[in-house]
Each structure stands twice: as structure tokens, then as C-alpha cells.
C-alpha positions in Angstrom: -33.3 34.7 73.6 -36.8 33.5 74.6 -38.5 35.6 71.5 -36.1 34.2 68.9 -36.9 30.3 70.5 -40.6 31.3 69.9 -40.1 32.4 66.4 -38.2 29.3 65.7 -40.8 27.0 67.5 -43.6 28.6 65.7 -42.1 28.7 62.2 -41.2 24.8 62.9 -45.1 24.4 63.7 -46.4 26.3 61.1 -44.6 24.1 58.4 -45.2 21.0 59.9 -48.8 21.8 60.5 -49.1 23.0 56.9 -47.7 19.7 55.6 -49.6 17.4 57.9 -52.9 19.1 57.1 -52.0 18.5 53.2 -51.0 15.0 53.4 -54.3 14.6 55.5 -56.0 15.8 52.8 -54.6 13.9 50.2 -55.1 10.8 52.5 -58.3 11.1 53.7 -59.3 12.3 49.9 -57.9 8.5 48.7 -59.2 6.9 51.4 -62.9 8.4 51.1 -62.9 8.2 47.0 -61.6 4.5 46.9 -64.6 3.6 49.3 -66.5 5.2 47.0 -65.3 3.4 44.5 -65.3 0.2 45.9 -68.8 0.6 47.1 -69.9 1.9 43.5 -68.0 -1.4 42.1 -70.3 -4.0 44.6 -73.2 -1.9 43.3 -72.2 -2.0 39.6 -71.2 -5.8 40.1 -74.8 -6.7 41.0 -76.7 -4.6 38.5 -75.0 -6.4 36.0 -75.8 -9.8 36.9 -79.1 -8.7 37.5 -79.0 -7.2 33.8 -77.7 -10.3 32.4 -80.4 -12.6 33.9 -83.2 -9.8 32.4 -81.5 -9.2 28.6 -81.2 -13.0 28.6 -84.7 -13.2 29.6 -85.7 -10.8 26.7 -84.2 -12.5 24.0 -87.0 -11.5 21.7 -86.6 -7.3 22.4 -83.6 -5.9 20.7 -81.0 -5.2 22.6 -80.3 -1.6 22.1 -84.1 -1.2 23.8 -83.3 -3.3 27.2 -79.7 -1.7 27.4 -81.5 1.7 26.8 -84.5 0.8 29.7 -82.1 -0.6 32.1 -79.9 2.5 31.6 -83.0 4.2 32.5 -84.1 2.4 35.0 -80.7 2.7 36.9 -79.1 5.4 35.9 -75.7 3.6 34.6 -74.2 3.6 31.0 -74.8 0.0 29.6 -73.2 -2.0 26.9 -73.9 -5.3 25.4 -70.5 -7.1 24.1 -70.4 -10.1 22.3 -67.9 -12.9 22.3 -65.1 -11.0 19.9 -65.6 -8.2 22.5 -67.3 -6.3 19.5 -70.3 -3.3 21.1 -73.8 -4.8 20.2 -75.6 -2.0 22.0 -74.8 0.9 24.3 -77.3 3.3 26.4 -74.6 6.4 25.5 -72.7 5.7 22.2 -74.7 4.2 19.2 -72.8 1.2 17.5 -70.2 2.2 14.4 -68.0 0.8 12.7 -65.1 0.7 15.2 -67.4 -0.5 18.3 -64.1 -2.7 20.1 -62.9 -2.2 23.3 -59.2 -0.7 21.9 -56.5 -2.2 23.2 -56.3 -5.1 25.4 -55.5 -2.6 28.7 -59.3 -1.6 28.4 -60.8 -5.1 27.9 -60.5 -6.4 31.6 -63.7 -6.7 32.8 -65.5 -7.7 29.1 -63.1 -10.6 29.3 -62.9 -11.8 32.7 -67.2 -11.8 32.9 -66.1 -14.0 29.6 -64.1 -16.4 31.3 -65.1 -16.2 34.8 -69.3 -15.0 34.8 -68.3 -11.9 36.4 -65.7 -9.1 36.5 -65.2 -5.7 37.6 -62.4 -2.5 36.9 -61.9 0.9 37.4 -60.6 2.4 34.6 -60.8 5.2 31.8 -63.2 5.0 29.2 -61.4 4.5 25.5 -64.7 6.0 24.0 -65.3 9.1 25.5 -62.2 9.5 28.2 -64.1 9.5 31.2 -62.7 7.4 34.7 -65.3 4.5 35.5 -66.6 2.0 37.2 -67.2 -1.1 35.5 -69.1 -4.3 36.2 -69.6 -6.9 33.4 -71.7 -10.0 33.6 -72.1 -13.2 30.9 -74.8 -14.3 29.9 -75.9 -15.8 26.4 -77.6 -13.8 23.6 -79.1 -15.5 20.5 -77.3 -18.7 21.4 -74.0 -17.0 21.3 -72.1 -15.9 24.8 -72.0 -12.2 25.2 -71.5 -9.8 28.3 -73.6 -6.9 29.6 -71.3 -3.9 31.4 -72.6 -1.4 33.9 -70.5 1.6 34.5 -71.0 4.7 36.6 -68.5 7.8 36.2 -65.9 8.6 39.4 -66.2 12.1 38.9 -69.0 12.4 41.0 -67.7 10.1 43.6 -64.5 11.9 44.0 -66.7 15.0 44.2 -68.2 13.1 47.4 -64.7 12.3 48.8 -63.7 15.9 48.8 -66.3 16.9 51.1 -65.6 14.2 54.3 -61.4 14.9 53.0 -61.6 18.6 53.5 -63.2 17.7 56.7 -60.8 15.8 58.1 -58.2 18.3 57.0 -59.4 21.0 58.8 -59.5 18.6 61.9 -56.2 18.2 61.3 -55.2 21.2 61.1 -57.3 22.5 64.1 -55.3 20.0 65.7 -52.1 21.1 64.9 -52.9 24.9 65.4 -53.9 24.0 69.5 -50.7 22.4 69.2 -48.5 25.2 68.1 -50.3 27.2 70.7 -50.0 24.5 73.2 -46.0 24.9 72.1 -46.4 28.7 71.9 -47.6 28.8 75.8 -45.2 26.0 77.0 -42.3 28.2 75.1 -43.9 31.2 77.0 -44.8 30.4 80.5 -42.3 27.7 81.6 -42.5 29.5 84.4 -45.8 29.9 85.2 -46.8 29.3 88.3 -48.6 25.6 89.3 -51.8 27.6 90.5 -51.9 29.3 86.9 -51.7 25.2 85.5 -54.5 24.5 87.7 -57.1 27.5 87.2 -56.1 26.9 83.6 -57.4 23.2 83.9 -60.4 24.4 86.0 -61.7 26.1 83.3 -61.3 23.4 80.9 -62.8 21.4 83.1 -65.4 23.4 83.3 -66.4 24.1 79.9 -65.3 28.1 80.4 -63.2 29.9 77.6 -59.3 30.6 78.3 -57.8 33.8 76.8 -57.4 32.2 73.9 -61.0 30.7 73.9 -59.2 27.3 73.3 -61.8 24.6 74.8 -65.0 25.9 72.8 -62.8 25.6 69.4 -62.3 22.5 69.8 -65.6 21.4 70.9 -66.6 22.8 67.8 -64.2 20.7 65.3 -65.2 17.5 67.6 -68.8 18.8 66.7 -68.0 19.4 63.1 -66.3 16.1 62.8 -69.2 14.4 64.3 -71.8 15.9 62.5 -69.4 14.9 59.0 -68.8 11.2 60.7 -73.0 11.0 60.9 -73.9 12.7 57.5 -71.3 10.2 55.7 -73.6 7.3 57.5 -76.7 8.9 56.2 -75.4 9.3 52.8 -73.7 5.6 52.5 -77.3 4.4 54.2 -79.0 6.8 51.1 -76.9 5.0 48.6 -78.0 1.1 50.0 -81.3 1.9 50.0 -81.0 3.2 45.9 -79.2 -0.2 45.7 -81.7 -2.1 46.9 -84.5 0.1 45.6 -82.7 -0.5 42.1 -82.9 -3.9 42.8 -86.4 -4.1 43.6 -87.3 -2.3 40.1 -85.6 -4.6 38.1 -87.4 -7.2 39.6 -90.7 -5.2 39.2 -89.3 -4.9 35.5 -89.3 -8.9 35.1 -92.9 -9.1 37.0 -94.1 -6.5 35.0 -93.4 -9.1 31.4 -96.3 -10.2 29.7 -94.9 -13.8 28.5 -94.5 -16.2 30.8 -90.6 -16.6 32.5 -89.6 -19.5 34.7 -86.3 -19.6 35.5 -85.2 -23.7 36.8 -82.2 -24.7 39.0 -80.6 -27.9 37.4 -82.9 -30.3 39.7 -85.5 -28.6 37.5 -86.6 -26.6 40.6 -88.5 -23.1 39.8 -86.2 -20.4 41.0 -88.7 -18.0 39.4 -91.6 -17.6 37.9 -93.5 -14.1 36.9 -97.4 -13.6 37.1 -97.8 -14.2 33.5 -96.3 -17.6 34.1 -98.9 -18.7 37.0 -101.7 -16.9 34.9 -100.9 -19.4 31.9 -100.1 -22.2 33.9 -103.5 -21.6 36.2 -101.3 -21.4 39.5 -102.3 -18.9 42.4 -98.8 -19.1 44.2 -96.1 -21.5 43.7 -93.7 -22.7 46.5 -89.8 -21.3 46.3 -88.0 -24.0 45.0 -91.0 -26.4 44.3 -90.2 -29.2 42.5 -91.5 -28.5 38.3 -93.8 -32.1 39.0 -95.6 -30.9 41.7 -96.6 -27.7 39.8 -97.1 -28.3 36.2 -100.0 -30.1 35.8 -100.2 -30.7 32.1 -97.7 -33.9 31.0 -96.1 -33.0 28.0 -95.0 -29.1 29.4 -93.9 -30.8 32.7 -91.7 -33.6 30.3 -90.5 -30.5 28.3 -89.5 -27.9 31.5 -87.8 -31.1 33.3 -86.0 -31.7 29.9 -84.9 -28.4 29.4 -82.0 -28.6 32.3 -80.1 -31.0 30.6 -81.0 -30.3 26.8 -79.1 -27.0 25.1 -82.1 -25.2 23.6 -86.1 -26.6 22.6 -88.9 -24.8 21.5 -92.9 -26.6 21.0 -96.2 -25.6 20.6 -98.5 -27.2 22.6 -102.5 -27.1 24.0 -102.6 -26.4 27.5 -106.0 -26.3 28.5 -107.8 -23.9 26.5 -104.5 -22.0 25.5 -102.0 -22.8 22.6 -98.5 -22.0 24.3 -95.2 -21.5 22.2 -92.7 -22.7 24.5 -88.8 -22.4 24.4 -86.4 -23.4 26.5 -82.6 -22.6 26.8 -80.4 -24.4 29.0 -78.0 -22.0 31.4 -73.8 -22.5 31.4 -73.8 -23.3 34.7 -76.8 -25.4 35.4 -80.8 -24.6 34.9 -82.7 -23.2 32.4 -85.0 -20.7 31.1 -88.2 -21.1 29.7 -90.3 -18.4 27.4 -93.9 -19.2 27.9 -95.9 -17.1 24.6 -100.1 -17.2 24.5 -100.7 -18.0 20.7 -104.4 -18.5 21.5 -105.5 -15.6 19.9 -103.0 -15.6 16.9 -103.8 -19.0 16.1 -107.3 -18.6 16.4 -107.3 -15.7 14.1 -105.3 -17.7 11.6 -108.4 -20.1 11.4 -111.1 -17.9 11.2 -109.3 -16.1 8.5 -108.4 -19.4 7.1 -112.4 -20.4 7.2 -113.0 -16.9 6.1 -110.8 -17.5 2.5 -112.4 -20.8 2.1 -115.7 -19.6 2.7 -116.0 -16.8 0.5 -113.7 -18.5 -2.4 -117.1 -21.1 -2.4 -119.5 -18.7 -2.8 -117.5 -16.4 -5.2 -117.2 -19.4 -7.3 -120.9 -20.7 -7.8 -122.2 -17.7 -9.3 -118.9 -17.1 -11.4 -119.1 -20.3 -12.3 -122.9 -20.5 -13.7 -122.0 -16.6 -15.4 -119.4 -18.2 -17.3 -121.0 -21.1 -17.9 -124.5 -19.2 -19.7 -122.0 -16.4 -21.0 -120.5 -19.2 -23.3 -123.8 -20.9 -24.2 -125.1 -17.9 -25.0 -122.3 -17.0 -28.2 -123.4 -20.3 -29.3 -125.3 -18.9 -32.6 -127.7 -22.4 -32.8 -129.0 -21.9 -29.3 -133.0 -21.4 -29.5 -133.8 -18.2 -28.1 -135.7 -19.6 -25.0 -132.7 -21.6 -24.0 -130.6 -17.5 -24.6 -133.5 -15.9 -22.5 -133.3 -18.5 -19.4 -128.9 -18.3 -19.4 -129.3 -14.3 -19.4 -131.7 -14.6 -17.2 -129.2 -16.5 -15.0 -126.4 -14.1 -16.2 -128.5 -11.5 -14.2 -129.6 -13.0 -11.4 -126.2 -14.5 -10.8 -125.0 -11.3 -11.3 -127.2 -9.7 -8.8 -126.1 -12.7 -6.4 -122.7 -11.6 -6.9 -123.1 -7.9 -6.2 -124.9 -8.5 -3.2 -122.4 -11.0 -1.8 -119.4 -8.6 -2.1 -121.5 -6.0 -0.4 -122.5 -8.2 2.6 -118.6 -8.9 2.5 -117.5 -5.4 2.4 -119.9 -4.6 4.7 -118.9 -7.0 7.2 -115.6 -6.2 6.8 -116.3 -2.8 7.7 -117.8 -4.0 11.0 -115.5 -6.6 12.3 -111.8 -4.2 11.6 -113.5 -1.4 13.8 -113.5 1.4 10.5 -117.4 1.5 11.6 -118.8 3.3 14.6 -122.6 3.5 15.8 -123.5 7.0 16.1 -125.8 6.8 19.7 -129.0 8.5 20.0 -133.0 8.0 21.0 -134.3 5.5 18.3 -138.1 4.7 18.0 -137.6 1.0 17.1 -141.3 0.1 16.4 -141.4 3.1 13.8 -137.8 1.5 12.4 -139.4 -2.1 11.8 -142.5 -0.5 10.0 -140.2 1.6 7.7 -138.2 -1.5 6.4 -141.1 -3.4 6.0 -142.4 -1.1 3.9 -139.5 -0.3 1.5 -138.7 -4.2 1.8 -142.4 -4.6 0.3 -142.5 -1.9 -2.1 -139.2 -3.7 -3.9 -140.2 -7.1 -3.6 -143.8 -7.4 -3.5 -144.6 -9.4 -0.7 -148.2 -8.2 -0.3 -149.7 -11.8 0.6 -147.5 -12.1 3.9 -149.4 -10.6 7.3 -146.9 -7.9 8.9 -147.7 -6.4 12.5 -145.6 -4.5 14.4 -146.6 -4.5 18.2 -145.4 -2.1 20.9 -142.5 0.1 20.6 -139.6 2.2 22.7 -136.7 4.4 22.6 -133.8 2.6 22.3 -130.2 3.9 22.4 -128.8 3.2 19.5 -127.8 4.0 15.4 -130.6 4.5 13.2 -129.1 3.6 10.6 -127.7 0.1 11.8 -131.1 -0.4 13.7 -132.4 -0.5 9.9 -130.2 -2.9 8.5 -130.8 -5.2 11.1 -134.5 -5.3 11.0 -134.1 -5.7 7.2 -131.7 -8.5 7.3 -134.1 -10.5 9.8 -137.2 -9.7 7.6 -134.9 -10.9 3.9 -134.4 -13.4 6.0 -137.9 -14.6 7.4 -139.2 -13.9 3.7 -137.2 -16.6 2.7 -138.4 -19.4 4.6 -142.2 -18.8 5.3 -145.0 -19.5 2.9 -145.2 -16.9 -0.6 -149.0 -17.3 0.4 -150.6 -16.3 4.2 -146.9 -15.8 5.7 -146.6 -13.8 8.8 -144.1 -11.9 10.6 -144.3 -10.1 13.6 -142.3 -7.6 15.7 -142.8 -7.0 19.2 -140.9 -4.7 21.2 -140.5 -4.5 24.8 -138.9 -2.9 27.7 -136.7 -5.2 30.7 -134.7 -3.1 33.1 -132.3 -1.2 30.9 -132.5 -2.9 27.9 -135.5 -2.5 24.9 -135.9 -6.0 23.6 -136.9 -6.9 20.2 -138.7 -9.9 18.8 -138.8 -11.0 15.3 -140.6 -14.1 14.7 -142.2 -15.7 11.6 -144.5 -18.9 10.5 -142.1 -20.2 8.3 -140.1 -23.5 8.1 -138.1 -23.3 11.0 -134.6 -25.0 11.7 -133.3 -28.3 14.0 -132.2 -27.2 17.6 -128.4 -28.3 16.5 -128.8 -25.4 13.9 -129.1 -22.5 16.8 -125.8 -22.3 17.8 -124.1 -21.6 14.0 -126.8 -18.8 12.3 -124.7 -16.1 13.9 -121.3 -17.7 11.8 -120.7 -15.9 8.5 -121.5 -18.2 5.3 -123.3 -21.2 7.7 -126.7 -22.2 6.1 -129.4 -24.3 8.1 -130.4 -25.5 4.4 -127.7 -24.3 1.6 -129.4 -25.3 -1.3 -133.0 -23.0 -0.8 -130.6 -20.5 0.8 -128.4 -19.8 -2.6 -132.0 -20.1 -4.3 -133.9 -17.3 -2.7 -130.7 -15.6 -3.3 -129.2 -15.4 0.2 -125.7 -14.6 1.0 -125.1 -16.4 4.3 -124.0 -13.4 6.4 -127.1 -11.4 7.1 -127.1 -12.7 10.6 -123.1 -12.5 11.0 -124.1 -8.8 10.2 -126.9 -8.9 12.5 -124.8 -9.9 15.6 -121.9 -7.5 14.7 -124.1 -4.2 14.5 -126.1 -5.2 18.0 -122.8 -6.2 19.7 -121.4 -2.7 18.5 -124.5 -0.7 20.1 -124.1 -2.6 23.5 -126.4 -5.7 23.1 -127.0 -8.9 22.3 -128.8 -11.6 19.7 -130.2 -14.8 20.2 -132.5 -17.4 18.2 -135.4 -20.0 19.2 -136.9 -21.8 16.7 -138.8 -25.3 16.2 -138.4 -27.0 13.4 -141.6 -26.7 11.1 -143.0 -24.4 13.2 -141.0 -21.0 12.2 -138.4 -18.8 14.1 -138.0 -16.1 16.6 -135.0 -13.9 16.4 -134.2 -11.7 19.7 -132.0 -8.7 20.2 -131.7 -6.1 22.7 -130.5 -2.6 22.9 -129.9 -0.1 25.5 -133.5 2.1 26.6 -132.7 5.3 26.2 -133.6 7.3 29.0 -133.5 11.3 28.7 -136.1 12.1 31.6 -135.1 10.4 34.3 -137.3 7.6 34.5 -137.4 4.3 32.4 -139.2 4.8 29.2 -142.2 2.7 28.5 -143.3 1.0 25.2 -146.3 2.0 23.0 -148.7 -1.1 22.8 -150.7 -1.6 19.8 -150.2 -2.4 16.7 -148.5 -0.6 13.6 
């Protein structure tokens, strides 16, 4: 009779123990995966707001870029959704024609962040069938509300909660099996003896194994349920610190902008502002929360940024200092504003150099066209003596020549300023240079009455070939302006630290102090009407400047009026001994 009670007993235990430790399983597997979930939907819930603030920050960026960055950045599927719950942009499916949200059992968190600035669900995907997390935020995207969603798929979160569940189900079910043995030995020894109850509880006590080895089992489920309980807490402490981390690079993200963002509470207090703000603004630091009329200094941007809290949407140019700033603002839903802070300095000074450029060169196009066209029709006039023909061909070919030369200097200086041209560095005797364009210059013009010396020289690092140019610009130029009779020009070349300086100077007119400044600007003329005469161009010394700049020095100009001018420029010394290279003295 006692066999038969134990069989029962132990069948009875065996079944209950199997369906406890399955409905512990299933339990614990709920419990584990909806904190999962739930701590996957806080995360979700705040990447999205922090998405919304940064796409509605980066209103000029299309949005299938931020979606795809952020979906980088934080490893979530994103979508965009505008009011009509249509998909403007989405990190894993590309827009189509049927980019809606199906039917209205899948639209719960797109419309609630509509109506209420923030939702969340866990659902199933209509687009590709998978079981997410969802958090939407609003925000506004080219004027127009829309909402950004973050979702993150469950699979791998149930994955997690099958780990800590199986866990618990093997407690469980240790549990239960020491209780069907517990069972088993009440059912068997009844009638064991007090004194076989107490060594029994001695060596429990004790730490020391039964006959069943009973008390070390379970030490070891207690230690394998610990050692879950604590790598659970590591793992949900790993999966803060990605939060946070995740937080910290989005806001790294909006540092990391290179237009100005401030971001105003409805007092028109900064909330934030990113480096490219204070750069623009010239502010080192700026208080939280500082008032926008303690900070901005400049009147018409603070009006404007104080304006922008209670005005829908504004957008100005204005002169800050030395920087022209394009400024829009946009008013938030729920209070503050944001304002877009863009540097057009340089854009706008390009458009008036190339606007001075046009001018410039449509002026002197036209004064040599115009006196071509001019002779070319006196000329057909069969009455016209044949001196009066000889002097307007005459000017037919020199304002030809003009011409030629003008669109060379032009393509020339072209070439220079967009970048197409590169010096080609090497050791340069520059004395040797200036007496080989003197030479040619005189064997094509004829200057044999002006006094030319070349003094000193040096190896200077540079292009040969541009080093040319520029000494033949400076002497066209020089010829110019002193006398056709007992001119001089001179050259003397130097060495100053690391740097071979060059000296061009001449007897000739000269030019007012006011005039210094300007010789460097293409087309500028100290006297226009001798210039066009001696058939100058006006952008020798623009060329000048660019092909020094390029080789890694500079130009300047002294000159007294009446009493001639002195060009300098300088050029790296080239150095392949060692030691600084020293100039020849003497005279060429």
C-alpha cells in the first residue's frame, strides 16, 4: 500500500510540477518581454521628440537625408508623415505610390503625436509585417504639421525575455522537483526516527550533502538565479547608458551644424544655442535661459528674435558687424521659436565682385569695339582722303591689338583666380629672371634710351614661368609712366629670414598715396586716360598679386607722387643645403 501511495504522490507531483514550471515560463516570458517593451517604448518616445526638434531644425536638408542619419545615428527605422498621414521619408522603405499608414488600426501613434505632440504603440508593421515599437513626435515641416516615428523591432526583445524566462522556469521547476522529493521522503519515512530529522537538519545546516545531495542543488539554482537577477541589471544599466549615449549624439549632431540654431522659450529666453550661433553672434558662452536683450547686442536682430515668439514665421537679411546674416524665424505650436542664423558674407561678397567684374570688363570691351567700328565704317566711305584711311586703320590695329591683349589678361586672370593654375615649385635664380624679361621686353619694344640694372640676386622657391610674367608685368608697367628719354628702372633683390625679396622701382611719374591701396584691384587705373593710351589693360598688377600669392608671398607698393614707384614682392628662399642662401651683389 505504501508503494502504490508513492506512485500516486509522485505522478500528482510530476504533473503539477510540469504545469507550474510551463505557466512560469509563459509568465515570467510576458512579464520580462512587456518590460522590454515598455522600456524600448520610453526609449523610442524620446528619440522622437529629440528627432522632431533636429528635422525641424533642418528644414533646409531633405528629409529622406535626416531620417536616413538619424536612423544611423540610432539604429531605429524612421519615418516622416505629414498631416494626411501620407510617408514623406523612411530610413527602410523608399516612398511609392501607396506610402499611407493602411487602415485606421495602424495609425495610432501617427495621429495621436497629431493631436496630442506625442504618442506611442506596439503594434505590427502594415509595410513589412514585423511587431514594433513605435514612438511618434509633431513637429512642423515646411510650414505644414507633420510627425517623425521611431520604431525598433520586438523580435529581439522577446529574444531577451526568453533568456531571464527560461531562468526563472528552471527555478521553478528545481523547486518543484525538491518538492516532490521532499513528498517522496515524507511518503517514505513517516516513520523515521526524530534523531534521523535532526542529523538530516545538521547537515543542512551545515552546508554537507544528504543522499540525495539536496542542499548544494539548490545553492546552485539560488546562485543561478542570482547571477540571472545581476546580469538582467547589467544589461537594463547597458541599455540606459545607449539611451543616454544616443541622446548625447544627437545633441552632438545639432552642435556639430554649421548655421546658426537658437531655439527661444515664449519669454524669448534662449533655450539653445549651437557654436555656430555664438561664433556669429561674437558670444563666448551664453547663460541657460538668458534673457535674448542681454545677449544680442545688435538692435534690429534682438527686435527680430524677440518678435519671433509671437509672429508665425519671418525671415531678413541684415549686417551684423562685418557679416551679412539671412535670418528666419518660425514660431513653435506650443510657445517659442526657432531661429536659422545663415553667413551670406561670402556669397554676397562674391556677387559684388562678380558684379564689379561684368561692369568692369563690359567698359573696357566696349572702348576699343567702339573706336573699331567707328574707323571700320569711316573707312568704306569711298571720299575719305587716304591719310584720314591710314590713321582709322591705324586705329583698327592698335585697337585691335588692345583688344587681344585685354582678353588675354582676362583669360589669364581667370585661370588664376578659379584655381585651374598651379605653380610648379623649384630653385629660381630671380636676378637672372629680371634680366631675361628685360631683354625680350627691349628687343620687342625698343626701349634702348631707359637705364636698366639688375642688382643682387637669389634662389627663390618658386615657378619660373610665373616669376617671368611678373617681372614683365612690373617693367610694361614702369615703361609706361617714366620718361621715353633717360628712364630708369632698377631691380634689386635681397634675402630676409625665409623670404627673397624683390624690388622694382622706377623714375617715373609716380601716383597720390590714396592710389596705393587699389593698384592690386583688376581694371583700377591711378590715371585712366594715359593708361588706355600706352595701351594698358588695367590688370597687370591684379595678375601680379595672384601669381605671388599662389607661390607663398606677398606684394606691396610705395610710391611718391612725381617722384616714381617701387613695387615689392617676396618669395620663399629656397634652401637645398642646409643653410640660408645668400644673394649675388653686383650688377647685371
Amino acid at each position: 500500500m505504501r508503494l502504490s501511495l508513492r506512485s500516486v504522490s509522485a505522478a500528482w507531483a510530476a504533473g503539477a510540477v510540469s504545469t507550474t514550471t510551463l505557466a512560469a515560463w509563459f509568465a515570467a516570458h510576458a512579464a520580462f518581454a512587456s518590460a522590454f517593451e515598455a522600456d524600448a517604448e520610453r526609449h523610442v518616445a524620446r528619440a522622437a521628440r529629440l528627432g522632431a526638434e533636429l528635422l525641424q531644425e533642418s528644414q533646409h536638408l531633405p528629409a529622406d537625408s535626416v531620417a536616413g542619419a538619424l536612423a544611423l545615428a540610432t539604429e531605429h527605422r524612421v519615418s516622416v508623415f505629414d498631416a494626411a498621414l501620407a510617408l514623406i521619408a523612411d530610413s527602410d522603405v523608399p516612398p511609392g505610390p501607396a506610402d499611407t499608414l493602411g487602415d485606421r488600426s495602424s495609425r495610432t501613434e501617427v495621429e495621436g503625436a497629431l493631436d496630442r505632440t506625442a504618442a506611442t504603440a506596439r503594434r505590427r508593421s502594415a509595410t513589412d509585417g514585423h511587431r514594433y515599437v513605435f514612438g511618434a513626435a509633431r513637429l512642423y515641416w515646411q510650414g505644414e504639421p507633420a510627425a517623425i516615428r521611431f520604431g525598433t523591432r520586438t523580435n529581439a526583445l522577446e529574444s531577451e525575455a526568453a533568456r531571464p524566462a527560461l531562468l526563472a522556469a528552471l527555478a521553478v521547476l528545481a523547486a518543484g522537483l525538491a518538492s516532490v522529493l521532499v513528498l517522496d521522503r515524507l511518503a517514505a519515512g513517516l516513520a523515521r526516527s526524530l534523531g534521523d530529522t535532526r542529523r538530516w537538519l545538521v547537515h543542512e545546516a551545515a552546508g554537507k550533502r544528504g543522499a540525495k545531495r539536496r542542499h548544494p542543488s539548490r545553492v546552485t539554482d539560488a546562485a543561478r538565479i542570482a547571477s540571472a537577477a545581476t546580469r538582467l541589471k547589467a544589461g537594463l544599466a547597458d541599455r540606459l547608458a545607449a539611451s543616454s549615449r544616443q541622446r548625447d549624439e544627437l545633441a552632438q549632431l545639432v552642435d556639430q551644424v554649421g548655421e546658426g540654431l537658437v531655439a527661444l522659450d515664449r519669454d524669448a529666453r534662449i533655450v539653445v544655442i549651437n557654436p555656430a550661433a555664438r561664433r556669429l553672434l561674437g558670444l563666448a558662452e551664453v547663460a541657460p535661459f538668458a534673457p535674448v536683450r542681454s545677449v544680442v547686442r545688435d538692435p534690429a536682430l534682438r527686435d527680430l528674435l524677440e518678435e519671433s515668439v509671437t509672429q508665425a514665421e519671418r525671415r531678413l537679411e541684415l549686417t551684423v558687424g562685418d557679416r551679412e546674416l539671412d535670418v528666419r524665424t518660425k514660431r513653435g505650436k506650443d510657445g517659442g521659436s526657432v531661429a536659422l542664423l545663415v553667413d551670406a558674407t561670402k556669397i554676397r561678397r562674391i556677387e559684388a565682385v562678380r558684379s564689379d567684374f561684368v561692369a568692369n570688363a563690359s567698359h573696357e570691351l566696349k572702348t576699343p569695339l567702339t573706336v573699331i567700328r567707328a574707323a571700320a565704317e569711316a573707312i568704306t566711305d569711298e571720299g575719305l582722303a587716304e591719310d584720314l584711311r591710314a590713321r582709322f586703320a591705324g586705329a583698327i590695329g592698335a585697337n585691335t591689338v588692345r583688344l587681344q591683349r585685354l582678353v588675354d589678361d582676362l583669360l589669364d586672370l581667370s585661370r588664376y583666380e578659379s584655381g585651374a593654375w598651379r605653380p610648379e615649385r623649384g630653385p629660381v635664380r630671380v636676378g637672372q629672371v629680371a634680366w631675361r624679361a628685360w631683354q625680350d621686353l627691349e628687343g620687342e619694344a625698343g626701349h634702348a634710351d631707359v637705364d636698366f640694372q639688375a642688382r643682387g640676386d637669389g634662389e627663390g622657391l618658386g615657378d619660373e614661368a610665373a616669376i617671368y610674367q611678373v617681372f614683365r608685368n612690373l617693367f610694361e608697367n614702369a615703361l609706361r609712366y617714366v620718361p621715353a628719354e633717360a628712364g630708369r628702372i632698377a631691380v634689386d633683390v635681397s634675402a630676409s629670414g625665409d623670404m627673397l625679396g624683390v624690388i622694382v622701382s622706377d623714375d617715373g611719374a609716380g601716383m597720390p598715396e590714396t592710389a596705393l591701396p587699389r593698384i592690386f584691384e583688376r581694371f583700377y587705373r591711378v590715371d585712366p586716360g594715359r593708361s588706355r593710351a600706352a595701351g594698358g589693360t588695367g590688370l597687370g598688377l591684379a595678375i601680379v598679386r595672384h601669381l605671388v600669392v599662389s607661390m607663398g608671398g606677398d606684394v606691396s607698393a610705395e610710391s611718391t607722387l612725381g617722384s616714381g614707384t617701387a613695387i615689392s614682392f617676396a618669395i620663399p628662399l629656397h634652401d637645398a643645403a642646409g643653410g640660408q642662401a645668400e644673394p649675388e651683389p653686383g650688377t647685371l
